[in-house]
C-alpha positions as CSV (number, residue, x, y, z in Angstrom):
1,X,-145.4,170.8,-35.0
2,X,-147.6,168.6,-37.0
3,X,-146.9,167.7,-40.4
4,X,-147.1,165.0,-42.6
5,X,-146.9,163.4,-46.2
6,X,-150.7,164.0,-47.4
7,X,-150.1,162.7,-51.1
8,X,-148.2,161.1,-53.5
9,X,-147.9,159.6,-56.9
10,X,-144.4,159.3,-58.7
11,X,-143.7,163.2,-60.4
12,X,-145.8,164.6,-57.7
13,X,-146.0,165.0,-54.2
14,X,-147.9,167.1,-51.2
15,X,-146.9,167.2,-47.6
16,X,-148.4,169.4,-44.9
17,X,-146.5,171.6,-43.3
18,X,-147.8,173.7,-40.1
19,X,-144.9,176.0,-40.3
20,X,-146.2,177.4,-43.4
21,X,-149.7,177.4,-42.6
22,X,-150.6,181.6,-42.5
23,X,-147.1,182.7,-42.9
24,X,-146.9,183.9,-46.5
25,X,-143.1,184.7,-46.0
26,X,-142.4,181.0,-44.6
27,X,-144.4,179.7,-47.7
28,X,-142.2,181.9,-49.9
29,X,-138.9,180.4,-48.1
30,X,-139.8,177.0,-48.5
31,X,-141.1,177.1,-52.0
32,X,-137.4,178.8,-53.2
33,X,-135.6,176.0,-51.8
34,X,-137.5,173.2,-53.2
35,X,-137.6,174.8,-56.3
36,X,-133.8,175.2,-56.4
37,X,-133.2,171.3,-55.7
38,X,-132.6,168.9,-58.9
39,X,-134.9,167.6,-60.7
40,X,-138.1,169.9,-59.3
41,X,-140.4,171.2,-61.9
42,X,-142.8,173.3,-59.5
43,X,-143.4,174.0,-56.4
44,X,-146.7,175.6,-54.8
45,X,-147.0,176.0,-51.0
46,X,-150.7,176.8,-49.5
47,X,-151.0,179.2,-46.2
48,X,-154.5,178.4,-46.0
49,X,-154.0,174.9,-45.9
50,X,-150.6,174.7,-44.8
51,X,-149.9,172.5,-47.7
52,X,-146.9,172.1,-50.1
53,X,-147.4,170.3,-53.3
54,X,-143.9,169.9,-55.4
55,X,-144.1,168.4,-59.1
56,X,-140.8,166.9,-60.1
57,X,-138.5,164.4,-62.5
58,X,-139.0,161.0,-61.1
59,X,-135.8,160.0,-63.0
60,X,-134.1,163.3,-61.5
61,X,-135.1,162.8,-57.9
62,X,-137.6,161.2,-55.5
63,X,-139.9,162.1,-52.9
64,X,-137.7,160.8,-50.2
65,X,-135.4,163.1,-51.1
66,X,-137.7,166.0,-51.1
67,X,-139.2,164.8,-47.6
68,X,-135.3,164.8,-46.7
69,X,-134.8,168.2,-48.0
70,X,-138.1,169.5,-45.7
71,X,-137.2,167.3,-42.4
72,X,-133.5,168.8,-42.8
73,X,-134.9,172.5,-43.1
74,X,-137.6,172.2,-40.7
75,X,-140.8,172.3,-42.5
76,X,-141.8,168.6,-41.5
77,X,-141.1,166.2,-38.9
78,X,-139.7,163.1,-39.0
79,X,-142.0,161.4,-41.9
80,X,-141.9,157.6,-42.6
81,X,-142.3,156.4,-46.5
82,X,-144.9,153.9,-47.3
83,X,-142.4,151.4,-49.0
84,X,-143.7,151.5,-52.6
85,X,-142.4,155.4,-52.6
86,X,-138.6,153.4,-52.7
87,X,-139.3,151.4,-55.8
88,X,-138.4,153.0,-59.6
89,X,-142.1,154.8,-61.5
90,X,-141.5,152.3,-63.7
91,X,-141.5,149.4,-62.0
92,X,-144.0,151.0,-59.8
93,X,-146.1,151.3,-63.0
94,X,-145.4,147.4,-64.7
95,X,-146.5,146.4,-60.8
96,X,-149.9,148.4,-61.1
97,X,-150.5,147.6,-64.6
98,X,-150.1,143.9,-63.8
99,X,-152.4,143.6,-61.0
100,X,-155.0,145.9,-63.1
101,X,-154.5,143.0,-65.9
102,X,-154.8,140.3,-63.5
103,X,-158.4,141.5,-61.9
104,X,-159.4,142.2,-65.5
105,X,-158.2,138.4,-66.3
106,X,-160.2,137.7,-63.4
107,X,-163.4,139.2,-64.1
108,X,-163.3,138.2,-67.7
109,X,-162.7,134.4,-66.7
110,X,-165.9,134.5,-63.6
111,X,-168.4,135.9,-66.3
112,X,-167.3,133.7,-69.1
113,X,-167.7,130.6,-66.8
114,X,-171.2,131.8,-65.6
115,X,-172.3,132.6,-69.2
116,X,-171.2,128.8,-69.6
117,X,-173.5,127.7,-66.5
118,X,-176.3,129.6,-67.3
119,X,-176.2,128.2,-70.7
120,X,-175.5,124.7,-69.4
121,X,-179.0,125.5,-67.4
């Protein structure tokens, strides 16, 4: 069986899922029991893709749980977390908007300080 986590940012997630992939009754099965876990908002499975996508409470649950509650139920196989899915939305969000400030900081500082040489010139 080949599946695997295909997408995910904090409130949403989509995992492929060969089980469900042209089974409209599997898709059905699976979508019931995510729905019915805490915390999930909506859930959509694809049999033309084989594709679940699951919108949910970051501060209700997480995606490893959901990719817990799939492995458990067999809908997906054994599926390793890049480690920022572990860390809080917010401090996932603080981290990006830091480093988005930083390259701005960045870019700011190298066009300032060629301004400054071309106007040295």
């Amino acid at each position: 069986m080949s599946s695997s986590y295909r997408h995910h940012v904090p409130g949403r997630l989509r995992v492929r899922s060969e089980r469900i992939k042209n089974r409209p009754t599997a898709a059905a099965a699976v979508e019931s029991l995510i729905a019915a876990a805490p915390g999930v908002q909506r859930v959509k499975g694809n049999t033309i893709t084989g594709s679940v996508t699951v919108n949910y409470e970051p501060s209700a649950t997480t995606a490893a749980a959901i990719l817990d509650l799939l492995q458990t139920h067999g809908y997906i196989q054994d599926c390793s977390l890049p480690p920022y899915w572990h860390v809080p939305a917010g401090d996932l969000t603080a981290r990006i908007g830091s480093r988005v400030a930083k390259a701005l900081a960045e870019k700011a500082l190298e066009r300032a300080f060629a301004a400054l040489i071309a106007a040295a010139l």
